[in-house]
N, C-alpha and C positions, 0 to 999 in steps of 0.2 A: 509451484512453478520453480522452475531451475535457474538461478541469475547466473549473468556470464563470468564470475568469479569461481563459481560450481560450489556455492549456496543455494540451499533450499528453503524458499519464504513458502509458509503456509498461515494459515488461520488458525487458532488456538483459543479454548476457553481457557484456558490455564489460569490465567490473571481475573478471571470474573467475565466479563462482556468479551468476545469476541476480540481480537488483536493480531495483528501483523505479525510473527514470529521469523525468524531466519537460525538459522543452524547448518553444521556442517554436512552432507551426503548421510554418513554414520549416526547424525542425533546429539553428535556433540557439540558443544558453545552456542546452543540454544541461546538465544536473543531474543529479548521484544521488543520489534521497532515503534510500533503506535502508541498511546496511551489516550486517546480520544475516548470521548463520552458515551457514541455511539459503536456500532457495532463495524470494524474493519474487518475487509473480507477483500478476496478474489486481487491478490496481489500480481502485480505484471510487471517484467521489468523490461526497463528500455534494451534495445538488443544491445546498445552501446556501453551499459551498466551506469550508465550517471546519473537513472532515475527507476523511482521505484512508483507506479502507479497503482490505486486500490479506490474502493467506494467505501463508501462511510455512510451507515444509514443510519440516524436518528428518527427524527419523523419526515426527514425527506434521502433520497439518496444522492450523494454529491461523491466527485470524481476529486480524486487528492494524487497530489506528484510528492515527493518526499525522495531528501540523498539514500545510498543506500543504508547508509547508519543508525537512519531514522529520523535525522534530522533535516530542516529544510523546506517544515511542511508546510507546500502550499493548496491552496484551494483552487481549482481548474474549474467547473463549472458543476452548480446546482442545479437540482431538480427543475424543469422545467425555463432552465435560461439560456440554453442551445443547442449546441453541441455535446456529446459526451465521447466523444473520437480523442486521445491524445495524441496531442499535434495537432487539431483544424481546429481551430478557432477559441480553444480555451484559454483563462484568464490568465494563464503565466506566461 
């Protein structure tokens, strides 16, 4: 995905389990935003750039918001507790 700073977050085994990565257009200043247990994947960013939304699957799959930096990270909703739309009805 393209975040509106025109960084590119993608997925990455690099580190072992699946993670949040961001880098420049070119591949350069590769970053790894997550460092969770489970596996992060399918990063989105708010169009506004103040949030970065992703799923996190361990044994369940739960919706996560995080700054762009990486840090910030909240838990929006689990597997089965409502919503999983950012913005309607999640837990931050």
């Amino acid at each position: 995905a393209f975040a509106p700073d025109d960084r590119i977050l993608f997925t990455s085994q690099g580190s072992g389990a699946p993670q949040i990565w961001a880098a420049k257009p070119d591949g350069s200043e590769a970053r790894q935003l997550t460092t969770g247990d489970g596996a992060a994947v399918m990063p989105s960013p708010s169009t506004s750039g103040r949030w970065i939304f992703f799923q996190e699957a361990d044994q369940d799959v739960n919706i996560w918001r995080m700054d762009p930096d990486g840090s910030g990270v909240k838990l929006g909703s689990t597997a089965g507790s409502g919503p999983t739309v950012p913005g309607q009805g999640l837990g931050w």
